[in-house]
Each structure stands twice: as structure tokens, then as C-alpha cells.
C-alpha atoms as one frame of an Amber mdcrd trajectory, in Angstrom:
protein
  90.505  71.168  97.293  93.396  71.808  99.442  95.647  74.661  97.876  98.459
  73.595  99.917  99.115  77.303 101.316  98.714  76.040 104.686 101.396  78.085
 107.340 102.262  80.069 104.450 102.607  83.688 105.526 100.036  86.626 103.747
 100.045  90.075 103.926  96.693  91.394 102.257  96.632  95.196 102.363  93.252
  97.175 102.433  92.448  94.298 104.065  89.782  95.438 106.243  86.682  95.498
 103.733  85.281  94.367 100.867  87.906  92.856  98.282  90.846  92.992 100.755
  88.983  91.398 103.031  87.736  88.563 100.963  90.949  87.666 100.250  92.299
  87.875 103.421  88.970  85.718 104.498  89.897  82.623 102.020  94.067  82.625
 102.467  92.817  82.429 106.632  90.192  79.090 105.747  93.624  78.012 103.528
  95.598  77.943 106.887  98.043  80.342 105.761  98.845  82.986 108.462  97.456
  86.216 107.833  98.479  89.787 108.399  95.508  92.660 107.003  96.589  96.218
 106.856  94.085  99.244 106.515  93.911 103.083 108.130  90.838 102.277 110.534
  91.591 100.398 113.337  87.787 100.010 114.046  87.566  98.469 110.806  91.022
  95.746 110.831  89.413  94.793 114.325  86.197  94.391 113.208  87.383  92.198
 110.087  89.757  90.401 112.249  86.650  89.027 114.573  85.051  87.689 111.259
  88.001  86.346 110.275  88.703  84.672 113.238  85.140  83.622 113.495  84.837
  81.918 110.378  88.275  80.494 109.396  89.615  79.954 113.425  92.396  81.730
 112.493  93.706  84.649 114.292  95.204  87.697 112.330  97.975  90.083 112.578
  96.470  93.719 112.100  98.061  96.720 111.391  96.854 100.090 111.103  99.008
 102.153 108.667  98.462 103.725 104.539 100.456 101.709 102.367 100.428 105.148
 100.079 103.217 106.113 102.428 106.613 104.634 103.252 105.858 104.425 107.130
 102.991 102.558 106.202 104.828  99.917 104.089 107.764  99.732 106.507 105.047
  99.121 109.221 103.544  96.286 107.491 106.345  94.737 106.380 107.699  94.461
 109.977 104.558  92.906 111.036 104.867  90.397 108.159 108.370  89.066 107.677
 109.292  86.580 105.341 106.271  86.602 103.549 105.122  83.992 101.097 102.002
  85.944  99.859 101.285  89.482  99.033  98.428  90.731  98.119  98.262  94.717
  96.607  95.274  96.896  96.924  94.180  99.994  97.771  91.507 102.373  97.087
  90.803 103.521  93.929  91.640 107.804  92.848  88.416 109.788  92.400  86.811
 110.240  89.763  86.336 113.013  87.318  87.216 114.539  84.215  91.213 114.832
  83.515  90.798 118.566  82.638  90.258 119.258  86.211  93.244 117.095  87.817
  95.938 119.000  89.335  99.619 117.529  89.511  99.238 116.875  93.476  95.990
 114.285  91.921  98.362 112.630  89.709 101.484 112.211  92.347  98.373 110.980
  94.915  97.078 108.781  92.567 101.079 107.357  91.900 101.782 106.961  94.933
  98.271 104.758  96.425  98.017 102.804  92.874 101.573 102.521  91.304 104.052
 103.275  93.567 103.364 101.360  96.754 102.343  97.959  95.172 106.087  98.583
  93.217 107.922  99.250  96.045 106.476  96.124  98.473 106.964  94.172  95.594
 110.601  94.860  95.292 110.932  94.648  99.021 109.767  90.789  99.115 110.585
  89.175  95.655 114.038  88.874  95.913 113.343  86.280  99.463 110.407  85.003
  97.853 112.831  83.785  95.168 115.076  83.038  97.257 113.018  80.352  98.816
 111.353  78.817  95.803 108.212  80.044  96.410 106.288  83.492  95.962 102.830
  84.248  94.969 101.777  88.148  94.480  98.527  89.534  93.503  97.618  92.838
  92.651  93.914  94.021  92.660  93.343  96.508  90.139  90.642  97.347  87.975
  88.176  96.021  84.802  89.411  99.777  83.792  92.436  98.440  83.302  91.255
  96.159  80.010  88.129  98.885  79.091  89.466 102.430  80.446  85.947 104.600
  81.484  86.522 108.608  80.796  85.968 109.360  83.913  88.483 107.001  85.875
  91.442 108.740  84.090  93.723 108.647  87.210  93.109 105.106  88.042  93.223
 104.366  84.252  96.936 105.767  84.133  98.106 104.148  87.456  96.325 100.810
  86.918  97.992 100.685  83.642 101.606 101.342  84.764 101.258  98.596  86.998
 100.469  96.253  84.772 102.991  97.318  82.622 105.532  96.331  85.426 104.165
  93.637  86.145 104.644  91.969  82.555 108.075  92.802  82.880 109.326  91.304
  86.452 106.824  88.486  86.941 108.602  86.861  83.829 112.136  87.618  85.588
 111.232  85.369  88.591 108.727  82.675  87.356 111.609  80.113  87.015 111.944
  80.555  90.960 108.576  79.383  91.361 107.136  83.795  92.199 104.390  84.258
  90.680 103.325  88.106  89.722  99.208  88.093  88.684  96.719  91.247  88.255
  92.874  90.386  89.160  91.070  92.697  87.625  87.580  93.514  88.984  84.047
  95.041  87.537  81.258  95.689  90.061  81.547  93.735  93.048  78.324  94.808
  95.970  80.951  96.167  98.665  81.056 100.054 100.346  83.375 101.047  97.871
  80.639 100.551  94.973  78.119 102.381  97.323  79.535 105.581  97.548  80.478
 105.450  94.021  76.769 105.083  92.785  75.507 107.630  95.677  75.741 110.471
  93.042  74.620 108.272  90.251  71.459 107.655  92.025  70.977 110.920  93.218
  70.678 111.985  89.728  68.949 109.542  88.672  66.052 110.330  92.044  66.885
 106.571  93.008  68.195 105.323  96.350  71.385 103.618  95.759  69.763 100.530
  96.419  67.524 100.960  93.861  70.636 102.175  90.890  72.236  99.281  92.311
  69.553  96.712  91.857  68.860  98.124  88.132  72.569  98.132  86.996  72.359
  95.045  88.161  70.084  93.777  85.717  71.046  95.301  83.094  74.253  94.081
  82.978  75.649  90.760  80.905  74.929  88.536  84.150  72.384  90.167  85.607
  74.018  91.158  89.314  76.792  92.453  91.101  79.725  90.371  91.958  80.435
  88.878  95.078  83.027  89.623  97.615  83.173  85.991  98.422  83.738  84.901
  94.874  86.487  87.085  94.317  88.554  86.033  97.468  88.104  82.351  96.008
  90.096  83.584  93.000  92.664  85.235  94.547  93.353  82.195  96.801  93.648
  80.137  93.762  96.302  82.070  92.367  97.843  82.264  96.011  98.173  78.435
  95.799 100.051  75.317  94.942  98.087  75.376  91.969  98.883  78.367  90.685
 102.740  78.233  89.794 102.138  78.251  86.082 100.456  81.372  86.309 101.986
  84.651  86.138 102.177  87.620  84.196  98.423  87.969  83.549  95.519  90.283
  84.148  92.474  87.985  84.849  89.234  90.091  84.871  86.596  89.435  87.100
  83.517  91.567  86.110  80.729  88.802  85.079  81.567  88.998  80.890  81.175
  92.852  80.722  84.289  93.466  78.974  83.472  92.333  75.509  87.407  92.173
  74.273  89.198  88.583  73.123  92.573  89.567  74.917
């Protein structure tokens, strides 16, 4: 299927590993041209060989923290006139809320709220502009089936969506489109270090806590990378103008809900 995003311009931040990177991975095999921003630049060079291996296509890196306005005003200028934007960044720690400080809350605001509000408001307006605009934010399954224990991504995550409902339904006659993908447990370093303690508890390698969450859950393994970058290109595409506005979860059936 051709998504028709060829030469359309993408800026796909955390775009160095794991779900960033599998995005930025399928909009490159799409044609589109590519810009990945992350804090390493070990890691943006390393994904930008893969990505260039794979897809042929080379991509613009850029080594800056979308938490902070340098970072977004670096990215931006390395991107103009973008068609595509794709949100993410890392998740807030863990832990119980009793124990957050107001600096973890403002942290957490400004890396999961904050910066995907303020690069959307910096593009949509062109986007809309020229009839075309599609914007994805990576959040969390959290988002549909809060967890105790993620109560700062739980607030931010929320508060996105929140805005999102709101402005993707201002600019869906201009052909924008504003969607949330929502993921469970996908096998990337992220998930890693956040079973390490798990498994340490549990006298388990994290292979091992891995493999038997795994099959325990509804469809018996972890997500993959791969499959998730396939979904965000879709909504990235041609195809996806009548979408917008919603919070698509990908997390293999766990969440259990009907909305």
C-alpha cells in the first residue's frame, strides 16, 4: 500500500530508539523526509545508519531535549514546514505520589504535556494552512487504565489528551489531523530498565520477568517496535484524514474497557 506521504516532511522526536525510532523507520520506507531528535548523539547517529540502511533514506538528526525550549526551537529549525509531527518522550519515574515533590510534577509537565503543546501550536496553524497536517502523539495504555504507580505520567498523559480532543476537532476541516497512540508493553530499552527492579525482586534476570509477563498476558508476548511504527505511519498517511481526535491503544487486548 502506498500511503502517499512520499516527500512529505517528519519530525519524530525521541527518535533515536525504540518507539521513536520505529516510527521514524516506516515514515523513511514511506519516502517522506525525515528529521529524528534525541539527547545522545551516539544514539541519533546510530539510528540514522539503520535508517538509512534499510529505507535508503538519509535523515536530518538533531541532538537537543524537547523538555526545553532550546530544544524545540532547535528542532523546529532543522524541520521547517513540516507536514508530520510526531510527539514523544520518555516517560516520568515511577513511584508512589506521596513521595513526589513539586519540581517532579513541573518535570513531568514540561517532558509529557508541555512540549508536545507547544510544537503543536508552533506547526498547526501552516499545517492548516496548506491543507494538510498529520500529528501523533505517543503516550501511554496508562492513559485508558491509569497504574498507581505511574501517577506523574498518569496526570500528564491525561492533560494531553484532554487537549488534544479539543484542537484536533478545530482543524480537521483543514485536512490536520491530531491522534494519540497509546502503547502497553512493547520489547524496547525503555521496558528493560523498567522491569530491572521487578526482576530483581522477583530473583529473575530481566529476561526471564520479561519472557513470563509475556505469557501471561492476553496475547501471550511483548509488542513489537516494528508493529507500532506501521501504525503510526498509517495515521501519518493519505489514509488517515478521517481520523483525528482519538486515542488508539496498542497493548495486545490488555485493556479490558469498551471505550
Amino acid at each position: 500500500m502506498d500511503l502517499g506521504i512520499s516527500g512529505k516532511r517528519a519530525l519524530v522526536c525521541a527518535g533515536s530508539k525504540g518507539l521513536g525510532r520505529a516510527c521514524a523507520m516506516h515514515l523513511a520506507r514511506e519516502g517522506a523526509q525525515v528529521t529524528i531528535v534525541a539527547r545522545s548523539p551516539e544514539g541519533l547517529q546510530a539510528a540514522a545508519a539503520d535508517i538509512l540502511a534499510d529505507s535508503g533514506s538519509k535523515v536530518v538528526t538533531v541532538s537537543a531535549d524537547v523538555a526545553t525550549a532550546e530544544g524545540r526551537a532547535a528542532a523546529l529549525a532543522a524541520s521547517p514546514e513540516l507536514d508530520i509531527l510526531v510527539n514523544n518522550c520518555g516517560g516520568p519515574p515511577p513511584g508512589d505520589f506521596r513521595s513526589f515533590t513539586r519540581d517532579d510534577w513541573v518535570r513531568a509537565f514540561d517532558a509529557n504535556m508541555f512540549s508536545a503543546i507547544e510544537l503543536i501550536r508552533s506547526v498547526v496553524d501552516d499545517m492548516a494552512a496548506r491543507k494538510f497536517g498529520r500529528i501523533v502523539n505517543i503516550t501511554s495504555a496508562a492513559v485508558k487504565n491509569p497504574a498507581p504507580m505511574l501517577a506523574l505520567s498518569n496526570g500528564m498523559r491525561a492533560g494531553l489528551t484532554g487537549f488534544v480532543g479539543g484542537v484536533s476537532r478545530e482543524v480537521a476541516r483543514h485536512n490536520v489531523t491530531i491522534n494519540n497512540l497509546l502503547p502497553g508493553a512493547f520489547a524496547t530499552d525503555r521496558l528493560l530498565q523498567a522491569f530491572l527492579p521487578r526482576a530483581q525482586n522477583a530473583n529473575l534476570s530481566v529476561e526471564e520477568f520479561m519472557q513470563k509477563t509475556a505469557a501471561a498476558s492476553v496475547s501471550g508476548r511483548m509488542g513489537d517496535p516494528d508493529e507500532f511504527g506501521a501504525a503510526c505511519a498509517f495515521l501519518c498517511s493519505q489514509y488517515g484524514g478521517y481520523i483525528t481526535g482519538q486515542n488508539l491503544v496498542l497493548d495486545g487486548g490488555e485493556f479490558r474497557g469498551m471505550l
